[in-house]
C-alpha positions as CSV (number, residue, x, y, z in Angstrom):
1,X,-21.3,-138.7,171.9
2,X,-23.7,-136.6,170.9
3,X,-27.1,-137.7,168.2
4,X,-28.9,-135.6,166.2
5,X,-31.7,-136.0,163.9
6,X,-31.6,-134.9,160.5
7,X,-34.2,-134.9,158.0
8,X,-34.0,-135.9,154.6
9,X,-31.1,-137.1,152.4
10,X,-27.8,-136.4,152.7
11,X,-24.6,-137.5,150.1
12,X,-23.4,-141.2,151.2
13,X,-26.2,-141.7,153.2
14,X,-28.5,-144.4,150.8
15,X,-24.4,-146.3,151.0
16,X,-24.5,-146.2,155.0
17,X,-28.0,-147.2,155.4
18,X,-27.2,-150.0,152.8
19,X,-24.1,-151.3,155.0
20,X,-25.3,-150.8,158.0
21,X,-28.4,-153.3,156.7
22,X,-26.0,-155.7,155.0
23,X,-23.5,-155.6,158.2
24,X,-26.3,-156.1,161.0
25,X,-28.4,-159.2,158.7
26,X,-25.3,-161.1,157.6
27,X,-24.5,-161.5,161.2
28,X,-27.7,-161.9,162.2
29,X,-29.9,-164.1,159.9
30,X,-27.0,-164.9,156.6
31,X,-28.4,-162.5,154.5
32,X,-26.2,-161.7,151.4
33,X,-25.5,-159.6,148.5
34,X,-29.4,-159.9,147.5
35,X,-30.3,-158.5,150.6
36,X,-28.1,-155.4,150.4
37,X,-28.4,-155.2,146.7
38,X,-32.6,-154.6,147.6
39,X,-32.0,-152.3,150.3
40,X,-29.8,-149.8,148.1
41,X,-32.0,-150.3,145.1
42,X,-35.2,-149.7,147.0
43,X,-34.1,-146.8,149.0
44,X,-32.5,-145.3,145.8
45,X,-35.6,-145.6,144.1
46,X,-37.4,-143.6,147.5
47,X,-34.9,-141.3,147.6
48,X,-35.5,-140.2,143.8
49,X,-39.0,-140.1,144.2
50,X,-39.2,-138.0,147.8
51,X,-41.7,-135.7,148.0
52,X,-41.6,-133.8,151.6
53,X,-45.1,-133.6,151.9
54,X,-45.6,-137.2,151.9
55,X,-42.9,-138.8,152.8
56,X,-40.4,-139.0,155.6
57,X,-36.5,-139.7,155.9
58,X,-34.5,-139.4,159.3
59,X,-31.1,-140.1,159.7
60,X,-29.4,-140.3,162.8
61,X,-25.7,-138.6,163.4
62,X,-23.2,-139.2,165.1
63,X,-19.5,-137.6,165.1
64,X,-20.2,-136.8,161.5
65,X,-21.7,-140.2,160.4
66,X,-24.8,-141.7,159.8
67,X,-25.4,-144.3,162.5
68,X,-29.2,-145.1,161.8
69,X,-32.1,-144.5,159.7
70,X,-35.9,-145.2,159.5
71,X,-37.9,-144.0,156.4
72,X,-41.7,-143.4,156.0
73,X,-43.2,-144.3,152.5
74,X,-46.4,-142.7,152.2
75,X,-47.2,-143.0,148.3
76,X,-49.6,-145.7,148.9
77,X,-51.4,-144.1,152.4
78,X,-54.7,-143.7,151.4
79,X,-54.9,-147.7,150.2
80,X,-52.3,-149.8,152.0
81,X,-51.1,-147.5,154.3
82,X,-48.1,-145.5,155.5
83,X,-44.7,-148.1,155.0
84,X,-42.2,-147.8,157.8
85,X,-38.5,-149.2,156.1
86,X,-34.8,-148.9,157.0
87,X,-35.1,-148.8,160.6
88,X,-31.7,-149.3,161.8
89,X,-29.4,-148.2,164.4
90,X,-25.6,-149.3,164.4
91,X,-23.9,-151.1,167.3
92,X,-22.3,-147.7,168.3
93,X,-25.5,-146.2,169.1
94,X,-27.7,-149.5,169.7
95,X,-29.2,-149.2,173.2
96,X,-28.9,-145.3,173.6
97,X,-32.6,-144.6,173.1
98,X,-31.4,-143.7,169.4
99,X,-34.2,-145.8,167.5
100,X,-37.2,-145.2,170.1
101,X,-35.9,-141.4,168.9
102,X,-36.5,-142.4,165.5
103,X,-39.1,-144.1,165.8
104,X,-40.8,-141.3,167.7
105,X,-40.0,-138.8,164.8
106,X,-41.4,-141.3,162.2
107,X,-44.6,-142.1,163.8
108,X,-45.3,-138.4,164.7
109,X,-44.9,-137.6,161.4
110,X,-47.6,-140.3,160.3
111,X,-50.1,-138.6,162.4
112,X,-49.5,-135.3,161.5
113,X,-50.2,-136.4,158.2
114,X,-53.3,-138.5,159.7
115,X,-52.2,-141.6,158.2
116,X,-55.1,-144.2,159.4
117,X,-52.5,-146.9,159.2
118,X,-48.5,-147.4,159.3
119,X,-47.1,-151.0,158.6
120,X,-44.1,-152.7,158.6
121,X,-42.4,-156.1,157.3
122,X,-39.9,-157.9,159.2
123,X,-39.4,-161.3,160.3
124,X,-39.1,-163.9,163.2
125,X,-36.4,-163.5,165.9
126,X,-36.0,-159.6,166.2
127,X,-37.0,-159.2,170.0
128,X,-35.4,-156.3,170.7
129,X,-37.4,-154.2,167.5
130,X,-40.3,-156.1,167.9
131,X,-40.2,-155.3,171.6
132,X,-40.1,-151.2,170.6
133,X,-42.4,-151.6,167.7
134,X,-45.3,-152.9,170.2
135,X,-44.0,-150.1,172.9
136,X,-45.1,-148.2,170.0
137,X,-48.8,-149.4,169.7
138,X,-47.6,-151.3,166.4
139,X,-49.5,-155.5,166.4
140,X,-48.8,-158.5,164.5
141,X,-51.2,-158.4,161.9
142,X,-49.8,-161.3,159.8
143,X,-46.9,-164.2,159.0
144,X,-46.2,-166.2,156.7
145,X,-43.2,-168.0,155.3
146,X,-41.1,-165.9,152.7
147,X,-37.9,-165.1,151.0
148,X,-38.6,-161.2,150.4
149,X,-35.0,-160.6,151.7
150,X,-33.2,-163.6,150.2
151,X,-33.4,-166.2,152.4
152,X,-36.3,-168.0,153.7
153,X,-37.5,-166.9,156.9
154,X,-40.9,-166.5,158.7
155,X,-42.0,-162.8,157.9
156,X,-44.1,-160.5,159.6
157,X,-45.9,-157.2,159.1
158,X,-47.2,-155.2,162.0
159,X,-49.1,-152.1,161.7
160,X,-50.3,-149.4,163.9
161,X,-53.4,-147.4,163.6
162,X,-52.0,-144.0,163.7
């Protein structure tokens, strides 16, 4: 099987990155139709407002389909920092080197930009992200206990200094 990296949006592709959100956290942590209902709207509302120059969309294919995503939001840079969302890599393409790929594109996008600062929220029990966001130079800056995604759970936000 071969993976490419494409950049940008491409027709179906806020719908996969949706269900291949809602899919992964139902099994994972419960999360329900106010999980995936956020991730659609949210990366909808990205998708509209896109500018290249700024911003950053890469989704990874696979015999014609999308089979992950990560997404750089860099409207707010200069004051919050660059926001790293939708990382996500299906189960066909899970452990293939697929989202250190992604991740690789994402962050060397943030520095050739010179974003000071990328962050990211996700929560409590993700080892095997967590494990390639710090393999990445990204720290936990902060917890706390939240329902961002619909259920309760203990959040986190890492950055990096890019």
């Amino acid at each position: 099987m071969t993976v490419t990296l494409h950049k940008g949006y491409l027709p179906g592709s806020i719908g996969r990155v949706a269900e291949l959100h809602a899919t992964y956290y139902h099994r994972r942590a419960g999360f329900g139709v106010y999980f995936e209902s956020k991730v659609a709207r949210e990366l909808s509302e990205f998708c509209e407002c896109y500018a290249e120059e700024r911003d950053g969309l890469w989704l990874a294919l696979a015999d014609a389909g999308v089979e992950g995503s990560i997404a750089i939001d860099g409207s707010h840079a200069e004051r919050d920092g660059a926001h790293l969302r939708w990382f996500i890599t299906s189960e066909k393409v899970r452990g293939t080197g697929v989202g250190t790929a992604l991740l690789t594109a994402a962050v060397e996008f943030c520095r050739s930009r010179h974003y000071d600062r990328v962050y990211l929220w996700t929560f409590e029990g993700l080892s095997a992200a967590r494990h390639l966001y710090e393999k990445f130079g990204f720290r936990l800056v902060h917890r706390q206990l939240g329902s961002q995604w619909g259920s309760e759970v203990e959040e986190q936000r890492f950055e990096l200094r890019a």
